[in-house]
Structures are given as C-alpha cells and as structure tokens.
N, C-alpha and C positions, 0 to 999 in steps of 0.2 A: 534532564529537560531537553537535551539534543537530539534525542533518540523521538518525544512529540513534537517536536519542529521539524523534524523527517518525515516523519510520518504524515503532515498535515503538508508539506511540499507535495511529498507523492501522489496526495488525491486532492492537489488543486485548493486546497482551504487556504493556504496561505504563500504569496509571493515566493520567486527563489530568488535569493544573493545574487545582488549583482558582481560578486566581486568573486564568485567558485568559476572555473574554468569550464570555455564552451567548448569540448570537444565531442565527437560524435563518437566515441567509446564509454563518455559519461551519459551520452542521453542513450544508447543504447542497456548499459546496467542499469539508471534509473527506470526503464519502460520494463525490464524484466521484474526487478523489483517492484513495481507497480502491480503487475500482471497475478505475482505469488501471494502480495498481499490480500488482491479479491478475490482469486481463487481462495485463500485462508478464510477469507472471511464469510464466504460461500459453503466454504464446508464445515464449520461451525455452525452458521444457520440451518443446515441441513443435518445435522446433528441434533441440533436441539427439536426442529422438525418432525424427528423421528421416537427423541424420549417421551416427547406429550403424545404424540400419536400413537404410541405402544401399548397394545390393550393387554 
C-alpha cells in the first residue's frame, strides 16, 4: 500500500507528510521521479496508440 501512497504524492492527488524531511536533495529525487513516471505513462499510451492504429 506504500508504494500507492507514493505514487498518489508524486502527482499531487494526495498531501505529503508533514513529518518526512524538507531537504532539497529530496525534492530534487521526488521531481525526477515525477518526470519518469509521465514520461512511463506517456509511452504506454503511445504504445497502445500504435497496436489499435496498426492495420
């Protein structure tokens, strides 16, 4: 269950802890993390894009 409570952090769906530490090394990993996720999720949809469109 940690790993959908991550994940709903990183794209803003739900609050972060106020009690995880603020340093700018974390919010740097969290915005790369961020970045890989939409790009993942980007190249899926464009995958899928491509099986239905395949004649």
């Amino acid at each position: 269950m940690g790993v959908l409570k991550q994940l709903a952090t990183y794209l803003y769906l739900r609050k972060k802890d106020p009690n995880t530490p603020n340093s700018q090394w974390v919010k740097y990993m969290h915005g790369i993390n961020r970045l890989s996720l939409l790009l993942f999720v980007f190249a899926i949809i464009v995958m899928i894009v491509k099986l239905f469109i395949k004649k």
